[in-house]
NUMARLO-570636 format. One record per residue (C-alpha): residue in three letters; x, y, z. Coordinates in steps of 0.25 Angstrom, whole numbers, plus 2048, in hexadecimal, padded with zeros to 3 digits. Layout:
ALAXYZ/...
//
This chain:
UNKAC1129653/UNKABA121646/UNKAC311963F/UNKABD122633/UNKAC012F638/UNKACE12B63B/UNKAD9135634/UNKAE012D629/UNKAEB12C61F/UNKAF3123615/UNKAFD12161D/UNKAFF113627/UNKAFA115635/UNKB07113639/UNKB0E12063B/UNKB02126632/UNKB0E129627/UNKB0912F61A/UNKB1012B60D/UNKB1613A610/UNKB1614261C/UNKB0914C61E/UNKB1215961D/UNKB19151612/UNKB0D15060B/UNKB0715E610/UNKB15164609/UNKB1215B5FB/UNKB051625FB/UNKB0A1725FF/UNKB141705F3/UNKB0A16A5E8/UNKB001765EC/UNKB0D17F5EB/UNKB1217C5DD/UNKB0317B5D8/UNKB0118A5DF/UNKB0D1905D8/UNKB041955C8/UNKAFA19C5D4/UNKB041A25DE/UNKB0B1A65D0/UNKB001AC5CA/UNKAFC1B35D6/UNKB081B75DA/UNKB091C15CE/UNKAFE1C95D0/UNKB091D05D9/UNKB111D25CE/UNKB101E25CA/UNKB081E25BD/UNKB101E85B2/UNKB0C1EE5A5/UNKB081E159D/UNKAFD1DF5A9/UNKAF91ED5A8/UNKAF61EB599/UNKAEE1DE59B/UNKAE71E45A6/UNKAE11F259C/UNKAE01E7590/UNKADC1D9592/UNKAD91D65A0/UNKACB1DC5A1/UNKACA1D2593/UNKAD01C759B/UNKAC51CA5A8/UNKABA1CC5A1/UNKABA1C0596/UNKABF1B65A3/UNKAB21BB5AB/UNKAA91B95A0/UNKAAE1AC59C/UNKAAE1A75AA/UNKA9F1AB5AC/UNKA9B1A659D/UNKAA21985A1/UNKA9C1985B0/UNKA8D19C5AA/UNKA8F18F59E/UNKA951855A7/UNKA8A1865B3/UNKA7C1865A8/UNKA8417A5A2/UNKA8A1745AD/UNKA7D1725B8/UNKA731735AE/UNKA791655A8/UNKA7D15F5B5/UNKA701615BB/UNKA6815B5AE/UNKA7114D5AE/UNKA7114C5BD/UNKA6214D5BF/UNKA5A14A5B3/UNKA561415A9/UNKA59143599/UNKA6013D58E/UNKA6E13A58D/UNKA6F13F59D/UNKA7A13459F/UNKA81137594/UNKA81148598/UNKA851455A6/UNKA921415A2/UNKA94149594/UNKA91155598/UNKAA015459F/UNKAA5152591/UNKAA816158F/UNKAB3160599/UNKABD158592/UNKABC163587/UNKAC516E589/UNKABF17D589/UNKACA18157D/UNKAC9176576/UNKAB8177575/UNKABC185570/UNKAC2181565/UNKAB917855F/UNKAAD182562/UNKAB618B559/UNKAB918254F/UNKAA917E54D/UNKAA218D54E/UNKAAD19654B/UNKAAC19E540/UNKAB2193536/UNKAAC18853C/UNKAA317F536/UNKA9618553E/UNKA99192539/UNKA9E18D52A/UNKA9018352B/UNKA8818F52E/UNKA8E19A523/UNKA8D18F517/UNKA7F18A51A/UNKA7A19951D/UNKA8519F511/UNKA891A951D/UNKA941B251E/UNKA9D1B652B/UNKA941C352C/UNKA851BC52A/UNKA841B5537/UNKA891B4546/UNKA8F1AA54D/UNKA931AA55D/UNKAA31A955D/UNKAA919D564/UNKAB41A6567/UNKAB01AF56F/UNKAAE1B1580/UNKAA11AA57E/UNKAA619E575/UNKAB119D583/UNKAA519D58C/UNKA9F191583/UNKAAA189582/UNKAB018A591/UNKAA2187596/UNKA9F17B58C/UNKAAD174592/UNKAAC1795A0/UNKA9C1765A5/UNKAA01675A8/UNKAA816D5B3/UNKA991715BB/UNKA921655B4/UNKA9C15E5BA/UNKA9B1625CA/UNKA8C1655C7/UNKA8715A5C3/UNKA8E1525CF/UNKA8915C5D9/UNKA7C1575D2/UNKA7F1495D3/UNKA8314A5E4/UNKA761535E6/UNKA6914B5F0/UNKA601485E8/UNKA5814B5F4/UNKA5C1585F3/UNKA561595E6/UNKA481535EA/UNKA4715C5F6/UNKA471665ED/UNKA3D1605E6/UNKA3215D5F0/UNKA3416D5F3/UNKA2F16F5E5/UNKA3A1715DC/UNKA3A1705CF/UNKA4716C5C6/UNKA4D1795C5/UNKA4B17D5D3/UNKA511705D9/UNKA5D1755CE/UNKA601845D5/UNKA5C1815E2/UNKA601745E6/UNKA6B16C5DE/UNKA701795D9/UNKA7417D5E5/UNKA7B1715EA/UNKA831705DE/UNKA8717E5DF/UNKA9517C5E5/UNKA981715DA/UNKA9417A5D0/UNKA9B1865D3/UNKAA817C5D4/UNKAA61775C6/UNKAA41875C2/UNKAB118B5C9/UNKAB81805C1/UNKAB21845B3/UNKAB81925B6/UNKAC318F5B9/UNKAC41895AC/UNKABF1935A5/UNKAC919C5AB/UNKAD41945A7/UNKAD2191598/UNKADA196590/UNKAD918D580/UNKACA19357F/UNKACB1A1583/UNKAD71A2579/UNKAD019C56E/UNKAC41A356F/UNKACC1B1572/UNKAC71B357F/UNKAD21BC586/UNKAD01B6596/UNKADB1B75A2/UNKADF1A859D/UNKAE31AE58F/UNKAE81BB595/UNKAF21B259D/UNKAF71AC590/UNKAF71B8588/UNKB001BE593/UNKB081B1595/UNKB0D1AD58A/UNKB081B757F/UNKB0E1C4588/UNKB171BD58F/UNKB131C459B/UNKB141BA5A7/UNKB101C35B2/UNKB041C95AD/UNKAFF1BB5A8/UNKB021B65B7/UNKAF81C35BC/UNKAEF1BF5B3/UNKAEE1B05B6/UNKAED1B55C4/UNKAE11BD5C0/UNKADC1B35BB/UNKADF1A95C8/UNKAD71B25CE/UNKACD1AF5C6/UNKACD1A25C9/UNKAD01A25D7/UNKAC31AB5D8/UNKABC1A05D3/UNKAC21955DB/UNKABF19E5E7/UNKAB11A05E5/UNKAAE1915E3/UNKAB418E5EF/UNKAAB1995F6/UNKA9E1935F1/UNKAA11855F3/UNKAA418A603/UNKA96194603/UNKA8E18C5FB/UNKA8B17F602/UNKA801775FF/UNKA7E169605/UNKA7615E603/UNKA6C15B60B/UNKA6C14B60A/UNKA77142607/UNKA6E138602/UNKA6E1365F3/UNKA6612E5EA/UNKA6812A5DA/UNKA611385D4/UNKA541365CC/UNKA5713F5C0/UNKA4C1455B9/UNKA471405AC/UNKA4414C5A3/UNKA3914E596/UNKA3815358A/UNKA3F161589/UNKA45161596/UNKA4D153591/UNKA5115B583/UNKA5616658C/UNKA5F160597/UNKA6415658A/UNKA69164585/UNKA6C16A58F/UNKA7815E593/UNKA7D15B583/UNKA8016A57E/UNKA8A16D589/UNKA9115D584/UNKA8E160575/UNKA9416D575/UNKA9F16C580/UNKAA315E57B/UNKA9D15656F/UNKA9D162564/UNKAAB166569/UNKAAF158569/UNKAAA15655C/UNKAB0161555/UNKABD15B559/UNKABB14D555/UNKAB6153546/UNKAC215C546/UNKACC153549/UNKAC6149540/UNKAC6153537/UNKAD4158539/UNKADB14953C/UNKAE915253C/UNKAE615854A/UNKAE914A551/UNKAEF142546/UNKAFB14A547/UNKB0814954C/UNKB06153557/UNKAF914D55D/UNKB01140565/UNKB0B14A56C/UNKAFF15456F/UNKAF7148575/UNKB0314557C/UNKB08150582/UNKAFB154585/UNKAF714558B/UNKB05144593/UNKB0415359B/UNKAF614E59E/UNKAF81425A4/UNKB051475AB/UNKAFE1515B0/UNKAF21495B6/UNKAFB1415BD/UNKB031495C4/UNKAF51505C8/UNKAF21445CD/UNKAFF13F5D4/UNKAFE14E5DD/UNKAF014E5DE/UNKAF21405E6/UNKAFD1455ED/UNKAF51535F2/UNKAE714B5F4/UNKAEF13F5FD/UNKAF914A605/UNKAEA14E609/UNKAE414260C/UNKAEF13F617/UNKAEB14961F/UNKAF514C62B/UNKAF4157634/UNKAED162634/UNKAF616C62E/UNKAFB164623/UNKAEC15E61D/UNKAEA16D61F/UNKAF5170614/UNKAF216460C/UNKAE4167609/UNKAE9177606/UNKAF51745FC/UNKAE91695F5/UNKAE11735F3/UNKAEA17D5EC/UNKAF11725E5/UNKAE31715DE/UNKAE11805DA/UNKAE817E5CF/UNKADC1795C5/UNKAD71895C9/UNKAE318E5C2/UNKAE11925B1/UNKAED18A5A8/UNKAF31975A4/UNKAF219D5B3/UNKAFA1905B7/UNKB031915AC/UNKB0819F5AF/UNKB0919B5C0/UNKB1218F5BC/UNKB1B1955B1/UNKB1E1A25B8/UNKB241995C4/UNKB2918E5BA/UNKB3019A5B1/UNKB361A05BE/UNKB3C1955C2/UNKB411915B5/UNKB4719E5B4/UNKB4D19E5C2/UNKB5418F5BF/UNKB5A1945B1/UNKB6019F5B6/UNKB661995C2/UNKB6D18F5B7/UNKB701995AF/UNKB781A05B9/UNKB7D1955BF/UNKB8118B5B6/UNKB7F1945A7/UNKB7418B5A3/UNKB6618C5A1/UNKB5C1835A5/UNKB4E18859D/UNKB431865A1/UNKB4117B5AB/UNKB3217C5B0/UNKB2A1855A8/UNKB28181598/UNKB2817359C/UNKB1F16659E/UNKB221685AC/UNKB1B1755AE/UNKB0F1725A5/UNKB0C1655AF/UNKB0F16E5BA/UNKB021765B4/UNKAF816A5B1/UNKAFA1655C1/UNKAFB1725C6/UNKAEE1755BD/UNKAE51675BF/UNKAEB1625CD/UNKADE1665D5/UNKAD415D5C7/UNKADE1535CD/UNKADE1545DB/UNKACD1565DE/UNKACD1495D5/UNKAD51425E0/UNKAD31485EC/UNKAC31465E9/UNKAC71375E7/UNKACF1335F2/UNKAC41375FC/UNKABE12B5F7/UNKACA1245FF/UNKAC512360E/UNKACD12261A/UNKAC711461C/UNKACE10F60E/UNKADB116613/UNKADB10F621/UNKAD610261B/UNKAE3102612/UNKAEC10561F/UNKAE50F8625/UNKAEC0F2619/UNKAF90F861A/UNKAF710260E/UNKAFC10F611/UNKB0011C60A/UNKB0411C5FC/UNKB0010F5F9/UNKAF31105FF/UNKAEE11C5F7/UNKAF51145EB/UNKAEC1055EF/UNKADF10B5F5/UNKADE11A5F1/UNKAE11195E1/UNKAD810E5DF/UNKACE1165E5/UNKAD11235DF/UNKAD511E5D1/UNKACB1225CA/UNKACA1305D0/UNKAD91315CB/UNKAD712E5BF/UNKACD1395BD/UNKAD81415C2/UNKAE113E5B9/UNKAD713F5AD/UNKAD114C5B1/UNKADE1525B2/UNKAE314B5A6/UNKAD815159E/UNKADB1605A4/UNKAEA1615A1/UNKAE715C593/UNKADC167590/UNKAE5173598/UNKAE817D58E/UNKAEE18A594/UNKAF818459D/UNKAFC17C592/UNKAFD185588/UNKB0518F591/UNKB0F18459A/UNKB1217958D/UNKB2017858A/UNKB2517C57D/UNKB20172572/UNKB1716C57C/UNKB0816B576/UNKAFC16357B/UNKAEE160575/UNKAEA16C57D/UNKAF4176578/UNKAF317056A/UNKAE3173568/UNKAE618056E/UNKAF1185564/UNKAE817E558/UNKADD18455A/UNKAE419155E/UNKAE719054E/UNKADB18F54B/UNKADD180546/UNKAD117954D/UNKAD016D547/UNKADE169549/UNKADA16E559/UNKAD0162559/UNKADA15855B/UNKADF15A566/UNKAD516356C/UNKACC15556B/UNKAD614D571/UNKAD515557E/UNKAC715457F/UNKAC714557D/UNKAD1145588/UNKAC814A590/UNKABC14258E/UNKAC1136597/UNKAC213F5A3/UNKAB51475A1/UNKAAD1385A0/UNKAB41345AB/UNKAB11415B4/UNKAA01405B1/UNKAA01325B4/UNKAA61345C3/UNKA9B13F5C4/UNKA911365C1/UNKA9412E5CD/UNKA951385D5/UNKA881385DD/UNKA861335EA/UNKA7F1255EC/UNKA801235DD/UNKA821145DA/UNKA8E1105D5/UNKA8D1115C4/UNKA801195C5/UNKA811245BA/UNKA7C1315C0/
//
């Protein structure tokens, strides 16, 4: 056997000891995907429970409301971020026009701007007292009844928003299905005599399909989960249904078979992206890649694809953005206040402690993998990773009703057998607390987390571990002296990604804070809520600052992404 093909692991040759034993590890793994299955099995475990009369009532009521608005807003959003998405990859990734640099790293730029928060300014520029509308009655001298104007808040003012925010998520695996194409491919094609649009639909089209269907499915599932913009714009969804119920109902039961509804929903989704990625295979046919001649384009064409690629970053970024700088210039009070350093903080110190113990398990799962072992135990390995990373599929306020239902029960279950036993009460131990909120961020951004560093340590070879054995590094301290230097900088998008997540997550939040816990998050909600906007746009622009970094970062990795690309060559 080739030195090459050898089995291999962290551990010495001696003994081939890991740093914990395979079932060891194997056990670690079944109890991480165990607690992070306990919101789903919850969830779906109530759609056994009899329904009663508050479900009976939703069901002749508000649930047709709940289906049919959740249908059209997915199909709106899907329809908004594919036209934007390919369209825009596709012109940066093979043609010629100004600024074409500059768009294929702004056009991600939408993605550090949070759905609800995009909502608010839309609301506070064209609303009815905004200064579009009051610009428009003093320089016409119309009244409310002498003119139209299409409502921001509205089903459609949704769709625009979630889609301005969310398209980054197909440009994003678009554009790099783009980038690893064959050229070859593409001149094929064009010996065949294809023209542009053909070499489009039939050709790269089709071999990006998988990628873009992924990007879709992640769009969705983001869709499904808001919550801030569906609110705010009235826009009664299953997300919304669940709060009502929740909190304003007090109805745990029926919010739990409505979550599961929804988790269907989303499953549903999940499902069929995994069946088109299995059926839908499209393969290259040469591995040989070569620096792609892009296109130069003339005269109208160049007008378009420029405008094509700045509306989505005007109106999903730079007119947001700017809002909320003049606002907050305007209205210093919303970050010079006494409030705004504890909401930074709080807000800074759950994101960070969340990203990092994302991280420290993710490493954990992805390493546990690594090792190997015998058959049955990489078997279960690889299984509990995988559901270990379905939680990004769950929606905040799904996974805030699986964890305090449990969290409750149990509270209730230690208080009692004090109370009987000792006469004292104990309160509330897990839920209403800091530690079930971060149980909620992992839970909710461990797979961002964990694709980030399993994708990375596939850059570590065999050869690099054996090579480190040689040298009498072994186990823990090899990952620590050859695999993090290696890796750092993928870990370090980990934690910025997730970072940037927990800091823009709303509904679990909102729902799982402790009493008199706020973040930057909760605090744009409730202002806005109130209808006070321009106090909103402090922090709502401290969030989408926060996010910048991360998005920057993210398009400059994609841009090195293609095969043979030389090193520092801009794509």
């Amino acid at each position: 056997m080739a030195l090459a093909d050898q089995p291999y692991s962290l551990s010495s040759d001696k003994g081939r000891r890991l740093p914990w034993g395979r079932w060891s590890s194997a056990a670690f793994s079944m109890l991480v995907a165990a607690l992070v299955s306990i919101p789903v099995v919850v969830i779906f475990g109530f759609l056994f429970v009899p329904f009663d009369d508050i479900w009976g009532h939703l069901a002749s009521t508000v649930l047709p409301v709940y289906l049919m608005n959740t249908v059209i807003l997915a199909l709106g959003v899907a329809v908004l971020v594919l036209s934007i998405g390919v369209s825009t990859a596709w012109l940066v990734t093979m043609y010629d026009f100004p600024a074409r640099k500059l768009f294929s790293w702004a056009l991600f730029l939408p993605l550090a701007m949070p759905a609800y928060i995009i909502a608010y300014t839309y609301t506070g520029m064209f609303d009815f007292a905004g200064p579009v509308q009051s610009f428009m009655r003093d320089v016409f001298d119309w009244g409310r009844q002498d003119y139209w104007f299409p409502p921001v808040r509205s089903i459609g003012g949704a769709i625009l928003m979630l889609g301005l925010v969310l398209y980054p998520y197909v440009y994003l695996v678009a554009r790099a299905a783009f980038l690893e194409q064959s050229i070859c491919a593409l001149e094929v094609g064009r010996t065949l005599g294809k023209g542009p649009i053909a070499l489009f639909f039939k050709i790269a089209l089709p071999l990006a399909r998988p990628a873009i269907v992924t990007g879709l499915a992640l769009a969705l599932m983001e869709t499904l989960s808001d919550f801030g913009t569906v609110q705010y714009f009235a826009v009664d969804t299953f997300t919304t249904g669940i709060y009502r119920t929740w909190l304003g109902m007090g109805e745990a039961p029926a919010a739990a078979q409505l979550a599961a509804m929804l988790m269907g929903f989303v499953f549903l989704l999940v499902v069929l992206e995994r069946v088109n990625r299995g059926k839908k295979k499209y393969f290259q046919t040469t591995g040989r890649y070569q620096e792609i001649r892009r296109k130069g384009l003339t005269g109208g064409k160049r007008i378009t694809a420029f405008i094509v690629c700045f509306m989505p970053i005007f109106f999903g970024f730079l007119l947001p953005s700017g809002w909320l700088l003049n606002a907050s210039l305007s209205f210093p009070e919303s970050i010079l206040n006494s409030h705004f350093p504890v909401l930074a903080g709080s807000s800074i110190i759950v994101a960070a402690l969340a990203s990092v113990a994302a991280l420290v398990i993710s490493m954990l799962l992805v390493y546990s993998k690594r090792q190997g072992g015998p058959k049955n135990t990489t078997f279960i390995k690889t299984l509990t990773v995988r559901i270990a990373a379905m939680g990004y599929a769950i929606p905040g306020p799904v996974l805030a009703v699986g964890i305090l239902i449990p969290f409750g029960f149990a509270d209730n279950a230690v208080d009692g057998f004090f109370r009987s036993q000792f006469g004292i009460s104990t309160g509330l131990i897990l839920s209403g607390t800091l530690f079930a909120l971060m149980f909620a961020y992992v839970v909710r951004f461990l797979a961002v987390s964990m694709n980030t560093v399993e994708s990375s340590v596939e850059k570590v070879t065999p050869n690099m571990d054996r090579a480190a054995r040689t040298m009498g590094v072994t186990g823990l301290q090899a990952i620590w002296r050859v695999h993090v230097p290696i890796i750092s900088g993928s870990l370090m998008t980990a934690l910025l990604l997730v970072f940037v997540d927990v800091m823009k997550e709303l509904p679990a939040t909102l729902i799982m804070r402790p009493f008199g816990f706020e973040t930057l998050a909760v605090r744009a909600y409730e202002l806005a809520s109130d209808e006070r906007l321009a106090e909103a746009a402090g922090p709502s622009l401290a969030i989408v600052l926060v996010g910048v970094l991360p998005v920057i970062i993210l398009s400059r990795a994609i841009s090195r992404s293609r095969p043979g690309q030389a090193a520092g060559l801009e794509s």
